[in-house]
C-alpha positions in Angstrom: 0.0 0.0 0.0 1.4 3.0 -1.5 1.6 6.0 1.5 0.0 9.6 1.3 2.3 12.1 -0.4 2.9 15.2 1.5 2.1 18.9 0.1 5.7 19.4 -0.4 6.2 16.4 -2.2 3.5 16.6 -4.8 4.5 20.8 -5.2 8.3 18.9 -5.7 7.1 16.9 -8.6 5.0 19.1 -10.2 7.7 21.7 -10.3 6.1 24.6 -7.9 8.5 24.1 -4.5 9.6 27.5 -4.2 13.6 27.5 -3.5 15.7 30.3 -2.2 18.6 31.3 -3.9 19.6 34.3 -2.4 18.5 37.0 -4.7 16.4 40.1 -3.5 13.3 40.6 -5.0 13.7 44.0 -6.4 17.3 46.1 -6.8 15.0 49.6 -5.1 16.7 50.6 -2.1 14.3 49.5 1.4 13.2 52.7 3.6 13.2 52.1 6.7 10.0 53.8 8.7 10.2 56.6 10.6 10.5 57.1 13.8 6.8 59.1 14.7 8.2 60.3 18.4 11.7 61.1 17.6 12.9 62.8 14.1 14.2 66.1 12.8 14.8 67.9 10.0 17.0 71.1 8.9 14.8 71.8 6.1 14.7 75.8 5.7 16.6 76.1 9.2 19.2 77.7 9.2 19.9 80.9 7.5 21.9 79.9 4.6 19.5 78.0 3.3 17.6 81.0 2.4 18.6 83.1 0.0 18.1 86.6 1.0 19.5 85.7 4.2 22.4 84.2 2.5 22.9 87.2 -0.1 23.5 89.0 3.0 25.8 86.9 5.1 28.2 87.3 1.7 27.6 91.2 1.7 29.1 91.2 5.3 31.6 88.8 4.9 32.5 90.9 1.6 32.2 94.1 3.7 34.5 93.2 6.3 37.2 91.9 4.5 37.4 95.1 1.7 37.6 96.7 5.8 40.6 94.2 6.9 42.5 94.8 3.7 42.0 98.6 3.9 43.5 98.6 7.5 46.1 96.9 6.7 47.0 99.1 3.8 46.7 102.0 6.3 48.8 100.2 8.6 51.5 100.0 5.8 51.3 103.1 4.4 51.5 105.1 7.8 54.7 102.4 8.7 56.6 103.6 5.4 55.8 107.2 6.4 56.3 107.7 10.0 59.2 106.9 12.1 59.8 103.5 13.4 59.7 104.3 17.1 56.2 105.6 16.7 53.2 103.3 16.9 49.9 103.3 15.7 47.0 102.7 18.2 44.5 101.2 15.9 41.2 99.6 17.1 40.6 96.2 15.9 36.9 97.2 14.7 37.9 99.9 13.5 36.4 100.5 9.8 36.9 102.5 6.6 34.7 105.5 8.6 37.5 105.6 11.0 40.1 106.2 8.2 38.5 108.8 6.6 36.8 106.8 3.9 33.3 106.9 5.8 31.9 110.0 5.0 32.9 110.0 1.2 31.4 106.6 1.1 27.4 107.8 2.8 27.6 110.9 0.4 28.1 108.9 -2.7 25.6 106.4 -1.4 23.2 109.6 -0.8 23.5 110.8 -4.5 22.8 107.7 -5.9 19.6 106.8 -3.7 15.9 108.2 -5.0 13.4 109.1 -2.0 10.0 108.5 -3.1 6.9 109.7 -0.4 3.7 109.8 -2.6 0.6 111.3 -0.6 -3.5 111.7 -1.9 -2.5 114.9 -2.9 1.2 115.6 -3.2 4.3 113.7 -4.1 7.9 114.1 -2.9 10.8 112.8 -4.5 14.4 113.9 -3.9 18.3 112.8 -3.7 18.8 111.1 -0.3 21.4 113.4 -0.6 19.2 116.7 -1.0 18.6 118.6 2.2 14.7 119.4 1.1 12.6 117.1 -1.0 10.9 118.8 -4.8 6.9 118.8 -4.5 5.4 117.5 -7.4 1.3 117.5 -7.2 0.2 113.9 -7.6 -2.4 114.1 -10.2 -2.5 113.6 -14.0 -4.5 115.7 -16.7 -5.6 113.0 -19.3 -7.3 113.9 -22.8 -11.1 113.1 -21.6 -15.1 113.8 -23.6 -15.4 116.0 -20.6 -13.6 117.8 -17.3 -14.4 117.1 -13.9 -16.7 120.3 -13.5 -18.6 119.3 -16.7 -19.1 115.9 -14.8 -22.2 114.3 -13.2 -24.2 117.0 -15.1 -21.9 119.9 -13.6 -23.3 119.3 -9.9 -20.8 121.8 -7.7 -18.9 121.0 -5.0 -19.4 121.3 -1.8 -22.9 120.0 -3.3 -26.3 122.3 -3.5 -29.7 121.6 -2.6 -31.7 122.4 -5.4 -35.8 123.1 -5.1 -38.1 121.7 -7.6 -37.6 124.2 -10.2 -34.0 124.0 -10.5 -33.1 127.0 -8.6 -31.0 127.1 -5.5 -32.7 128.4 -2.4 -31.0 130.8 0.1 -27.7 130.5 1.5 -29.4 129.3 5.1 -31.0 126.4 3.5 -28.4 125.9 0.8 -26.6 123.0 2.7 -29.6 121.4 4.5 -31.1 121.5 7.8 -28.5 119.2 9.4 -25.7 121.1 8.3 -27.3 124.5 9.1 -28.4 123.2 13.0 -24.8 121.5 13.5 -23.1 124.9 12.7 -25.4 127.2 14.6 -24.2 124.7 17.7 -20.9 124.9 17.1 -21.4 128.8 17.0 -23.3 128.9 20.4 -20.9 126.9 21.9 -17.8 128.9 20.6 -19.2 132.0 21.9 -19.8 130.3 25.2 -16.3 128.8 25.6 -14.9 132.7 24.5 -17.4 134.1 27.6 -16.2 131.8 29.7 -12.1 132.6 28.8 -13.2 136.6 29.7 -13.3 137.2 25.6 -15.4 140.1 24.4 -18.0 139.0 22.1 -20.1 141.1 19.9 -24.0 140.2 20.0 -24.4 140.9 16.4 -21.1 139.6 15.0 -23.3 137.4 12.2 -25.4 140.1 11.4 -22.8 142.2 10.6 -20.8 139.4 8.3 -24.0 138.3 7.0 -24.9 142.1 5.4 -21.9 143.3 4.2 -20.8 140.0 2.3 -24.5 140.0 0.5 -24.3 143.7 -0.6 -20.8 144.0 -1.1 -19.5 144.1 -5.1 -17.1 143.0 -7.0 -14.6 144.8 -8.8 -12.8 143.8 -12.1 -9.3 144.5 -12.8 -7.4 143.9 -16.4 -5.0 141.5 -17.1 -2.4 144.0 -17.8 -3.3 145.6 -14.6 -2.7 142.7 -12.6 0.8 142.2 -11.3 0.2 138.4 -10.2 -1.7 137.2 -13.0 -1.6 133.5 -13.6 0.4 131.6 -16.8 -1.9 129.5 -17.8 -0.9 125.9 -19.6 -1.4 126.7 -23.6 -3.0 123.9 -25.4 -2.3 123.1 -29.2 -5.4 124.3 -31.0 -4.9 121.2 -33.5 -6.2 117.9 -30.8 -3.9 115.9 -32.7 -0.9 117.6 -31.4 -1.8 118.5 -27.9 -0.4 115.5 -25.7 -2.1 112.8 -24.3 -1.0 113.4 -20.7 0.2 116.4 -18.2 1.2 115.9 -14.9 2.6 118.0 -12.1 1.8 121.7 -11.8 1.1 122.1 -15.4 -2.3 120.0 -15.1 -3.6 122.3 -12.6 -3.3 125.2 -14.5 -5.2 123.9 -17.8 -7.9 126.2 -18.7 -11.4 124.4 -18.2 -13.0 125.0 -21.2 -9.3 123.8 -23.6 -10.1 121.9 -26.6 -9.5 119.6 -26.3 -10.7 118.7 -22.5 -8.5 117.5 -20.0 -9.9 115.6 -17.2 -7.6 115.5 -13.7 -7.2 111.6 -11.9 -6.0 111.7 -8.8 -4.6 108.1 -8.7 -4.1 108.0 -4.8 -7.4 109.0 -2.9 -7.6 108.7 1.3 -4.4 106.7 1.2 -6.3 104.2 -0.7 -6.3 103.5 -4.1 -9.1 105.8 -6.3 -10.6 103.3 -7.9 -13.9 104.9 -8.4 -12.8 107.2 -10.9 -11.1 104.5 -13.0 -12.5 102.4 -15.1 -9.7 99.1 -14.8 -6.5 99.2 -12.7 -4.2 98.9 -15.4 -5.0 102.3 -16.4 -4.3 103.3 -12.7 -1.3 102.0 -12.1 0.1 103.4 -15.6 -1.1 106.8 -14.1 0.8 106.3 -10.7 4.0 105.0 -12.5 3.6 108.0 -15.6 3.7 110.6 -12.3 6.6 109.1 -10.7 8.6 108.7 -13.5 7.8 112.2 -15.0 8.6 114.1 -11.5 11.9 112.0 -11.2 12.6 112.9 -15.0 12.1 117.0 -14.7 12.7 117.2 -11.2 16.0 115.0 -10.4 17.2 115.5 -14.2 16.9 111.8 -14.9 16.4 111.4 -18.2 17.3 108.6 -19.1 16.2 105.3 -17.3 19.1 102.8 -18.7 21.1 105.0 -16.1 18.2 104.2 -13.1 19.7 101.0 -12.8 23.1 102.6 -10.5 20.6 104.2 -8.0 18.6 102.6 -4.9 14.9 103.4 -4.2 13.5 104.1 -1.2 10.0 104.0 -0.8 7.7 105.6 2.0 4.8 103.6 2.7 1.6 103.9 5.1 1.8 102.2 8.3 -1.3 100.7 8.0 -0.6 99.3 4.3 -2.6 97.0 1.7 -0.1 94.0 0.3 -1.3 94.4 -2.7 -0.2 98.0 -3.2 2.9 97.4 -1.8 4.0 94.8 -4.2 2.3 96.4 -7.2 4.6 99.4 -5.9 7.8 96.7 -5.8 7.1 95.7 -9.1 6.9 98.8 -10.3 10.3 100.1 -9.1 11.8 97.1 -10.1 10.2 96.0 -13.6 9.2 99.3 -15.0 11.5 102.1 -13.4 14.6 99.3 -13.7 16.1 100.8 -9.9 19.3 98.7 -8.7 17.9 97.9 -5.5 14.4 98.7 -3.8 13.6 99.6 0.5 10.4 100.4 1.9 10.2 102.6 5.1 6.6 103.2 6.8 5.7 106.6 7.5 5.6 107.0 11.0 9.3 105.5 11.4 10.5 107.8 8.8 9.0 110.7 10.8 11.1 109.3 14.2 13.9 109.6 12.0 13.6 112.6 10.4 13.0 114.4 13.7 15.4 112.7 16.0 13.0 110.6 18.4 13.5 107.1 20.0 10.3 107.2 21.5 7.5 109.0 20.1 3.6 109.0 18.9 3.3 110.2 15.6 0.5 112.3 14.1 0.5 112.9 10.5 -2.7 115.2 9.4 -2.6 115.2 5.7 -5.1 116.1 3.0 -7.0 113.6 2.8 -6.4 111.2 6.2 -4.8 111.0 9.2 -2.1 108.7 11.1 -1.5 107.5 14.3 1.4 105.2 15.3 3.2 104.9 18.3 6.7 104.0 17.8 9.6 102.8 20.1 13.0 102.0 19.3 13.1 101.6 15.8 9.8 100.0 15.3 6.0 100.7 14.8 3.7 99.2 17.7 1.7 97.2 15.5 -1.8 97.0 17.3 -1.4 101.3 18.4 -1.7 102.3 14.2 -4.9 104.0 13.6 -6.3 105.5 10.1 -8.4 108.3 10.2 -10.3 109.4 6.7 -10.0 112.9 7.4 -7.5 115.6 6.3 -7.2 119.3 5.6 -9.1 118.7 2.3 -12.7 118.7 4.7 -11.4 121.3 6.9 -11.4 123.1 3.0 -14.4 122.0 2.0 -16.0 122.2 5.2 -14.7 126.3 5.5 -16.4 127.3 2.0 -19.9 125.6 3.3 -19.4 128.0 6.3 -18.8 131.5 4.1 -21.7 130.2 1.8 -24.0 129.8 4.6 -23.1 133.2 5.7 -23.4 134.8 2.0 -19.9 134.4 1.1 -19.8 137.2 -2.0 -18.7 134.1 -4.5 -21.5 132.1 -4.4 -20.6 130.4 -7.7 -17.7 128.5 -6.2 -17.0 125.2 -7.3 -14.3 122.9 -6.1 -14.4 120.9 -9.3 -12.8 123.7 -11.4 -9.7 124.1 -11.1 -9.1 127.9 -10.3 -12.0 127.7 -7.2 -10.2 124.6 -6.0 -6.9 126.6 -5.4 -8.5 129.7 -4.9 -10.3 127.6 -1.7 -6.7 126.4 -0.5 -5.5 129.7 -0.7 -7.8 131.1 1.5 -8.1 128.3 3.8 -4.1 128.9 4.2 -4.5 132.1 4.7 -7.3 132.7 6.6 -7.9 130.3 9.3 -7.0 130.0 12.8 -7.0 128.2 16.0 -6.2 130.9 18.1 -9.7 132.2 20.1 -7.4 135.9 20.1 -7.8 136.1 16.8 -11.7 135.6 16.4 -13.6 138.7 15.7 -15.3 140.1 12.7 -12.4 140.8 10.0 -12.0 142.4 6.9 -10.7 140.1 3.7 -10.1 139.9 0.4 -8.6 138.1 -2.4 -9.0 138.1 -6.7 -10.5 135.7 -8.4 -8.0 134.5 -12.0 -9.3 132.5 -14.4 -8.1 132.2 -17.7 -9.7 133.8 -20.5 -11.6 136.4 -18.3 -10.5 139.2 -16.2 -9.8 139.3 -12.8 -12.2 140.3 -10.1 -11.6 141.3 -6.8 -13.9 140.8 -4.0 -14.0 142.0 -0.5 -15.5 139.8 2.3 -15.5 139.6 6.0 -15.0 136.7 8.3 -15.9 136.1 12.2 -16.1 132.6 13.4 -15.8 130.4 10.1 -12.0 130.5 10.4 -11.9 128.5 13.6 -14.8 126.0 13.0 -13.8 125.0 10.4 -10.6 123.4 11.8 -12.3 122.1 14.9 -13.9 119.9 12.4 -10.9 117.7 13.6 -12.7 117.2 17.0 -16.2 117.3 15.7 -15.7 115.3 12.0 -19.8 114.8 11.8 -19.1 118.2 10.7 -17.3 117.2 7.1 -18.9 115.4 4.7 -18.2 111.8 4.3 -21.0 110.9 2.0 -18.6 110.0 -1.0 -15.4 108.6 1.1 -16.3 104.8 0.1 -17.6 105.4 -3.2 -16.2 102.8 -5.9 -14.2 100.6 -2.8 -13.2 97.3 -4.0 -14.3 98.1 -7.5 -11.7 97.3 -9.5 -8.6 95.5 -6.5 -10.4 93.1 -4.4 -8.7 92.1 -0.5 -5.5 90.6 -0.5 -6.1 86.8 0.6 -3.5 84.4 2.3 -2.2 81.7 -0.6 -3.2 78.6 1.1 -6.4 79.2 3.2 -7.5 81.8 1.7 -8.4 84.2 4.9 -7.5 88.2 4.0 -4.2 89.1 5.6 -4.3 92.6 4.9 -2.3 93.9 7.8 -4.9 94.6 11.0 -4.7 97.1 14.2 -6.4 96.7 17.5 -6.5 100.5 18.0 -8.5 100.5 14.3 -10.5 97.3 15.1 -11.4 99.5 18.4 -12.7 102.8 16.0 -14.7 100.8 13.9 -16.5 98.9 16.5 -17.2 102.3 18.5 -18.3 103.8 15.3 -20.6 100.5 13.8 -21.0 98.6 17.6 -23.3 96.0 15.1 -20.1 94.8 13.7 -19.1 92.6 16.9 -23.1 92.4 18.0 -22.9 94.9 20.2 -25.7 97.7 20.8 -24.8 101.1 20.2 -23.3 103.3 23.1 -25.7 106.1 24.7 -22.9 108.6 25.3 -20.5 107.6 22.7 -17.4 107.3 25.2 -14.5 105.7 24.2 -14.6 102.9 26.9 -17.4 101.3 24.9 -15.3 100.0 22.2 -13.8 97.1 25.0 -17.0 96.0 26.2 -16.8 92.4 27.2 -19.5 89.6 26.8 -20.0 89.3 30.9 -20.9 92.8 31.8 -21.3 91.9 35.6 -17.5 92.1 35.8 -16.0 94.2 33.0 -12.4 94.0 32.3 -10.8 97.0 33.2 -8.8 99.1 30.4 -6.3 101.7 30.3 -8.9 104.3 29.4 -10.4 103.4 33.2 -7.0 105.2 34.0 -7.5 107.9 32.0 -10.7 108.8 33.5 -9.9 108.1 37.0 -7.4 111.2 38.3 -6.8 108.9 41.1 -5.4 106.5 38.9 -5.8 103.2 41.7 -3.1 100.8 40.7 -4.7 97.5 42.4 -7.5 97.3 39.7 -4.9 96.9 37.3 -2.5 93.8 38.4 0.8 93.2 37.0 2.2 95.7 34.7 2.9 94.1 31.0 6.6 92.6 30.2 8.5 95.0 27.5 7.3 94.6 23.9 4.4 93.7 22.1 4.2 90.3 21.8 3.2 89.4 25.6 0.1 91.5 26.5 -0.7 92.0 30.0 -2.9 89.8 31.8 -5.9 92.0 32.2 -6.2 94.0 28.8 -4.7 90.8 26.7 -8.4 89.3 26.2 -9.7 92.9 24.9 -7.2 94.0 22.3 -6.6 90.4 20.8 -10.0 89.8 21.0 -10.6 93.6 19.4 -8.8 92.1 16.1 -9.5 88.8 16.1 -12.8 89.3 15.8 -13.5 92.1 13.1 -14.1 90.8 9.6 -12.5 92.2 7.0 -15.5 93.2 5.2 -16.8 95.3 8.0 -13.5 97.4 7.6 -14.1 97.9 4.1 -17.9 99.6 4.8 -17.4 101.2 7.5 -15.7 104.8 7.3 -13.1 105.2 10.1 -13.4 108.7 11.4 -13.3 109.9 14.8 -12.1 112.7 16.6 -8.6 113.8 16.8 -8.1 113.5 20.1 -9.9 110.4 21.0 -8.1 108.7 18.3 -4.8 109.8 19.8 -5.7 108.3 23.2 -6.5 104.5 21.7 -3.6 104.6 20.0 -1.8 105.1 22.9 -3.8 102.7 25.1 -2.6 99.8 22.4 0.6 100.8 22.1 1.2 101.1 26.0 -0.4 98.1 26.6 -1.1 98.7 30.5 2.4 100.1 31.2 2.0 103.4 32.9 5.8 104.2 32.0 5.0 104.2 28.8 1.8 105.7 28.7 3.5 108.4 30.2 6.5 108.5 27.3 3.8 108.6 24.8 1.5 111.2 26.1 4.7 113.2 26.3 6.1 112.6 22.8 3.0 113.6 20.9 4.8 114.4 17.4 2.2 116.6 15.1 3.1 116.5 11.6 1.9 117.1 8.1 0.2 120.1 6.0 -3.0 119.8 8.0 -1.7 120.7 11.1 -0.2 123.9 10.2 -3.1 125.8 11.4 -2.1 128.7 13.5 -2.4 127.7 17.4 -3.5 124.0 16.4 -0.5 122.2 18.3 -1.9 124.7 21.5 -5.1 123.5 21.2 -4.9 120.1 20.7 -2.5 120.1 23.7 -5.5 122.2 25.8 -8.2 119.6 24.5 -6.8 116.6 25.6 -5.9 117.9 29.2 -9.2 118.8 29.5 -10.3 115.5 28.4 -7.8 113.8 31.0 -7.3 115.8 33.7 -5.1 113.1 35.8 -2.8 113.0 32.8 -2.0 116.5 32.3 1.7 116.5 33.6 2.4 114.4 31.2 0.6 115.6 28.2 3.2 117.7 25.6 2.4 118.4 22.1 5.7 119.0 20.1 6.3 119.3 16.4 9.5 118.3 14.6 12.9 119.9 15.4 15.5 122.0 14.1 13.2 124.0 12.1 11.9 121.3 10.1 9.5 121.8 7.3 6.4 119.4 9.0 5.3 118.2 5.6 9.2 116.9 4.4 9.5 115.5 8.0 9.0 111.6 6.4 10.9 112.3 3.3 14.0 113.7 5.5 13.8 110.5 7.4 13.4 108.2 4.6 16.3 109.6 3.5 18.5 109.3 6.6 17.2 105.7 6.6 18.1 105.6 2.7 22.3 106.2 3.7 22.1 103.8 6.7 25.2 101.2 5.0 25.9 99.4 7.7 22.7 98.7 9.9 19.9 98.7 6.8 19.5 95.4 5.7 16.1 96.2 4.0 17.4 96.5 0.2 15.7 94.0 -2.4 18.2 93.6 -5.4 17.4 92.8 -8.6 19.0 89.4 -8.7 17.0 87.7 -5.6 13.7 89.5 -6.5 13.8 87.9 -10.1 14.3 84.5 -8.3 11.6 84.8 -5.7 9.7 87.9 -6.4 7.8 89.4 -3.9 7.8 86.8 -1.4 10.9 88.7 -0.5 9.5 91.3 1.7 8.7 88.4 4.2 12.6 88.3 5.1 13.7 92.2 4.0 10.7 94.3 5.6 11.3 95.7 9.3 8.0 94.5 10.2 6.0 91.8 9.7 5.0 91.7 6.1 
């Protein structure tokens, strides 16, 4: 009987039996798994791995051996010339400045470096190595069907209320009844506040204003008989040879009614971009780069841009920025202008700098907005930066409302023409005051120049218009804002974050905290009773509210216990009590509700949450800042403004008034060139500035460069 075969032996015979002979199944290399709890990598580590970092390891290294070897020719030189007794006592850091090659070194650098500070209404560009900046207006005259006066069915500006048969009623009513009620109570309370200071004030100061400006003639004068008669831009009669373009000064003085018409574009509008007026970006940004490059071209005598590519750039930006501008701005420099290297300085930094301050809390009053930042050391306190849409262009607009409505003799003003608008500057320069000494009935004039007609002059009196019209500042419901967010986000939509797509447009605590006080809806809040400041840090448990430095403020007292431990120094560790509020004031603001809703409060409460972020709960430096309020800009060079701003806010907070000091920049300092003369400083900085982008690394990685080359986080 033949025995059962086993599984092997039957696979044996039939050939399957599987038999090792040594041989791998594939020649791929095995990988090993990883260890989950315990590995590492140096990816992206260290800084030569990245190669603006890199770029400027090599620049030092570079740096400090040209400085070796020119030491040591020094060294030889003075051994060859000098007796051989006598020794040199030569620091071992010692540099080429200490030779005598330092200075000849910055000035070259200077007068090969371009400052660029564009503004809403003017631009300044200059040499770093020019001791005042050239002023270039930043608007553009382009060939249009129409001008801006002939616009919108030639509706004047400031705006008229017009009755049902077209006409215009009287100057009371001209304006509306809000406007007309809101002035009348800024009058009553002027003349109270004057009462109270022991000022004499006439019962029948209006009355008097009111009846000589309506019966009071004009008188014309001919051209030849007028000494400061205006030279007009001349436009080829044949529209095939006028230009396409004219910037500068020359598109302000183009007659109104030239053929052809010219319409102005004013590229840059709030410190935003004015994209209402424009009908894509591209056509914007060719206007922005057409006025830089024209005002570098006449006003620096650079002609020719093959030679741009031996000078630096440095470019002044706001502090509270849009990405996108900024690197449409980088591009710019780089791809169009063809500049050597590119820096960008923010404003309020460049004002420390031009004025000489370690410590300080800038105010910049422009035309058409206003800045706060608190800075400290070097840097801008990223949660104290505020952005106020209001500038000296309302306190303009808002003063020729006020001598209409109390029969101003040239009724037919219009801000859209060109001659009214600078007439209205020039009297607003002129004119206006902040000094209560000053305020009485007064006796004016000025002449009226437009082209092709003769000029007229026109007498006029003034009583209180001069000084409410500034203290618009401190009561902004007072300008109008009806057209400030007009065309927003038409044509540039929010800058998003590449991988989850959230914005990451740069974001303040101190402006999270002015929108929310001005739309409390936008964190579900009710609106505020009394409008007070404190409201904007309400918390969600209102039987025990988190106290805030503004409880301080109010309190002359000033209890420390409420407060607890004082925050650590710098930004990035909040104190205990107030950390909840101001993270929680950004965190929780959408992006959206910044875009609708207008930030505009008044001066002074603006300049107090700035300082509350930016001190974070340190009294020292709540005291530094309150003491180092810097006012700069064209807006604030009302007579007596600095005085009472300074009055104001020690009236507002009484236990702070020790401390309070309003000063404007030193050393006779023009306050509008302020951030161009720091940017320029900043722009000869060799050794310390490591903010230049060259034109190798930004064709490599572009504008994901301003990550590692920006002072602050881009």
């Amino acid at each position: 009987m033949v025995g059962k075969k086993s599984g092997k032996a039957l696979l044996r015979e039939e050939g399957l039996e599987r038999t090792d002979n040594n041989m791998d199944l594939t020649t791929w290399p095995a990988v090993t798994m990883i260890n989950q709890k315990n590995y590492y990598t140096e990816y992206l580590k260290r800084d030569d791995q990245i190669l603006p970092l890199r770029l400027l390891q090599e620049e030092r290294r570079n740096r400090l051996t040209a400085s070796a070897k020119d030491r040591d020719r020094a060294l030889a030189r003075a051994k060859s010339n000098e007796p051989p007794d006598v020794e040199m006592d030569m620091d071992e850091d010692a540099g080429i400045d200490e030779l005598g090659g330092g200075s000849g070194d910055q000035d070259a650098s200077g007068m090969k470096v371009v400052v660029i500070h564009p503004g809403s209404q003017n631009l300044r560009v200059g040499l770093a190595s020019d001791p005042l900046p050239k002023t270039v207006p930043m608007v553009i005259a382009r060939r249009w069907k129409c001008n801006e006066s002939e616009e919108s069915g030639g509706e004047p500006k400031p705006k008229r209320i017009r009755l049902d048969n077209g006409s215009t009623p009287e100057p009371e009513k001209m304006f509306g009844p809000e406007f007309g009620s809101q002035y009348n109570a800024m009058c009553a309370e002027l003349k109270i506040h004057m009462r109270a200071n022991k000022r004499r004030v006439l019962p029948n100061s209006k009355e008097l204003v009111v009846n000589y400006n309506s019966r009071t003639p004009h008188e014309e004068i001919s051209e030849h008989n007028d000494p400061m008669r205006i030279d007009w831009t001349e436009i080829e009669n044949n529209p095939k040879e006028a230009p396409d373009y004219i910037t500068g000064k020359e598109a302000l003085r183009i007659p109104d009614d030239s053929e052809p018409r010219y319409k102005l574009f004013w590229p840059l509008q709030r410190g935003w971009y004015n994209e209402h007026d424009y009908r894509n970006k591209t056509l914007m940004f060719e206007d922005i780069s057409i006025i830089i490059e024209d005002a570098i071209k006449q006003q620096l005598n650079l002609h020719k841009k093959k030679d741009w590519a031996q000078y630096g750039c440095v470019f002044v930006i706001p502090d509270l920025y849009e990405r996108q501008y900024v690197i449409q701005i980088l591009e710019m420099l780089m791809r169009d202008f063809g500049f050597g290297r590119v820096c960008f300085i923010q404003e309020s930094l460049a004002a420390t700098f031009g004025a000489g301050y370690v410590l300080a809390c800038v105010v910049d009053i422009g035309a058409q907005k206003t800045s706060i930042c608190c800075v400290e050391e070097g840097m801008c306190i990223e949660n104290s930066r505020v952005n106020l849409k209001m500038g000296g262009a309302d306190v303009t607009d808002t003063f020729m409302k006020m001598m209409l409505y109390d029969h101003f003799p040239y009724a037919e003003i219009n801000l859209k023409r060109r001659y009214d608008y600078l007439l209205a500057e020039e009297l607003k320069i002129k004119y206006c005051t902040m000094n209560e000494t000053d305020i009485s009935v007064q006796f004016c004039e000025f002449h009226l120049r437009a082209p092709n007609q003769k000029t007229r002059k026109y007498l006029f009196k003034t009583y209180d218009e001069v000084i409410l019209a500034p203290r618009g500042f401190f009561e902004p419901s007072i300008f109008d804002h009806s057209d400030k967010l007009r065309g927003r986000r038409k044509l540039i939509g929010r800058s998003e974050d590449l991988y989850d797509g959230s914005p990451n447009d740069p974001t303040s605590a101190a402006q999270s905290a002015i929108i929310k006080l001005i739309n409390p809806q936008a964190d579900g809040q009710e609106p505020s009773s009394n409008g007070d400041i404190n409201h904007a840090f309400a918390t969600s448990t209102p039987s025990r509210p988190l106290p805030t430095l503004f409880d301080r403020f109010n309190d002359s007292d000033m209890p420390n216990s409420a407060l607890g431990s004082p925050a650590p120094e710098g930004d990035g560790t909040p104190g205990p009590a107030i950390d909840g509020l101001l993270n929680g004031t950004l965190n929780t603001l959408g992006s959206s509700v910044r875009d609708d809703v207008l930030p505009v409060l008044a001066l002074d409460d603006a300049i107090f949450t700035s300082i509350t972020h930016g001190a974070r709960s340190d009294e020292k430096k709540t005291h530094d800042f309150l003491g180092a309020v810097m006012v700069i800009g064209g807006g604030s060079q009302i007579p007596g403004f600095h005085t009472f701003l300074e009055e104001r806010m020690k009236q507002r907070k009484p236990g702070y008034m020790k401390h309070i000091t309003i000063g404007t920049a030193p050393r006779e300092l023009d306050p509008q060139g302020v951030m161009w003369k720091g940017a320029s400083v900043f722009g000869k900085l060799s050794g310390t500035n490591d903010s230049w982008i060259g034109r190798m690394e930004y064709d490599r990685l572009g504008a994901r460069l301003l990550a590692y080359k920006c002072m602050w986080s881009f």
